[in-house]
Legacy VTK file of the C-alpha trace (Angstrom):
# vtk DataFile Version 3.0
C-alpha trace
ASCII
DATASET POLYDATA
POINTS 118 float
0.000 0.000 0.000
1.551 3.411 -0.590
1.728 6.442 1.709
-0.898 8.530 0.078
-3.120 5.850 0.100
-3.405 5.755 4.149
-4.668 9.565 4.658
-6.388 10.094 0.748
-9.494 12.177 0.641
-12.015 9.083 0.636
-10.465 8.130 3.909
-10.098 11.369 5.468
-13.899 12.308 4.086
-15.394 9.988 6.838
-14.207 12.209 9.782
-17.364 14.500 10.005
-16.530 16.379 13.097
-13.374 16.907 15.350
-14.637 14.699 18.013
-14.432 11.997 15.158
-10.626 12.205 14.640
-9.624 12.423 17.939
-11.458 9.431 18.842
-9.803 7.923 15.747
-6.110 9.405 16.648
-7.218 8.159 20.479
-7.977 4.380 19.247
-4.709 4.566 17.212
-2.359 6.008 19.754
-4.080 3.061 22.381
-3.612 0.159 19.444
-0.004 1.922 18.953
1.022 1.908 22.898
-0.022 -2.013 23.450
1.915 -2.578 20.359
5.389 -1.039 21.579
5.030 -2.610 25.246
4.714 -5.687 23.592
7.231 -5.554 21.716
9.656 -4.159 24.529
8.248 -7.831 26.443
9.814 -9.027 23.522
12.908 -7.460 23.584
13.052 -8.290 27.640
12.260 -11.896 27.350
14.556 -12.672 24.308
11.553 -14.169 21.747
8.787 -13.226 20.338
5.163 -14.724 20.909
4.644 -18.195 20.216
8.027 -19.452 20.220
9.493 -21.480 22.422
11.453 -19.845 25.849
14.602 -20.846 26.950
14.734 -19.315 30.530
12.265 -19.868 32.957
10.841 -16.504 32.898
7.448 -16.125 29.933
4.647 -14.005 29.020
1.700 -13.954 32.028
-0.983 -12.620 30.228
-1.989 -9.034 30.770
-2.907 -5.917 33.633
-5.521 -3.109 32.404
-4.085 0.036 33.276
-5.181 3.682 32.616
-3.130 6.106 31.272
-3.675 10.108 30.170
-2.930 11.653 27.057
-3.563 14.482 25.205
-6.722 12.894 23.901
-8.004 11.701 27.293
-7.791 8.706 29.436
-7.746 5.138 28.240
-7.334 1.938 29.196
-4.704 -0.192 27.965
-3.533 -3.800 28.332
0.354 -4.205 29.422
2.047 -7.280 28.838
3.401 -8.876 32.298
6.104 -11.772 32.665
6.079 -14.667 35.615
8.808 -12.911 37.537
7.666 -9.497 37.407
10.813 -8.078 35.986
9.055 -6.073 33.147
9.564 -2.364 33.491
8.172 -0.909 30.389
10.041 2.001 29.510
7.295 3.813 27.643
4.922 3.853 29.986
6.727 2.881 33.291
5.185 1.442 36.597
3.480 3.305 38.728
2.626 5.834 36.295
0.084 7.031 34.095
0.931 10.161 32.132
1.792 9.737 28.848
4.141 12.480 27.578
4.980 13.483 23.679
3.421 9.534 22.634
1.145 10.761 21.042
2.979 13.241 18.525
5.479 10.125 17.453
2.460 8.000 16.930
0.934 10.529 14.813
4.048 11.507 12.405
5.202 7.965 12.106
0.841 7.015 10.464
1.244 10.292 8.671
4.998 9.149 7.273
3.004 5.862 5.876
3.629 3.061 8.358
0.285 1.095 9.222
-0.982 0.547 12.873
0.513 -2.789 12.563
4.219 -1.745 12.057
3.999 1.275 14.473
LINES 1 119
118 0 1 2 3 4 5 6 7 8 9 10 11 12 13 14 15 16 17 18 19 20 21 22 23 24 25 26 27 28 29 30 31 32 33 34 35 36 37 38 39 40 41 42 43 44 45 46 47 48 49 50 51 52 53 54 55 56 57 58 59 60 61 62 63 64 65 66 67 68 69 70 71 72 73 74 75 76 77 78 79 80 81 82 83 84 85 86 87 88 89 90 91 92 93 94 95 96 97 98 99 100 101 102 103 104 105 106 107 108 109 110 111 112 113 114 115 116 117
């Protein structure tokens, strides 16, 4: 798919108020954050989903947790491991302010990269 496809007039056409595309920019930033603190899991556990572990420490489903943005509060599922040794660095423990996430999420759709691959 090519860049200009993503944000072309027929797509940008169904946004009929404001309210619309921040509750669209909202769902993408939340879709975008679970995506990244999985992938840091990842990175912390030394393989992906599905394969097989070779340390004694895996994936332990997930906590809801509610963060602010500059679009609101929402609720979003981070990753946890069996020994608790997860500390997501983009939205820490203990925390739940959000800062600048949103503006990366944001240029990196508008560059042409789908939710998927942010």
């Amino acid at each position: 798919m090519k860049k200009e496809d993503l944000l072309s007039d027929e797509f940008l056409k169904q946004f009929k108020t404001g309210e619309d595309l921040n509750g669209f920019l909202a769902q993408l930033q939340k879709r975008g954050l679970e995506a990244i603190l999985n992938g840091e899991l990842d990175a912390h556990l030394g393989y992906d989903k599905h394969e097989q572990s070779a340390t004694a420490n895996s994936r332990n489903g997930y906590s809801s947790k509610k963060v602010k943005t500059s679009f609101g509060e929402s609720e979003i599922q981070v990753p946890r491991d069996r020994e608790a040794s997860f500390n997501p660095m983009i939205v820490p423990k203990r925390q739940s302010m959000v800062d600048g996430l949103e503006n990366v999420i944001v240029s990196l759709y508008a560059k042409g990269m789908s939710v998927s691959d942010i």
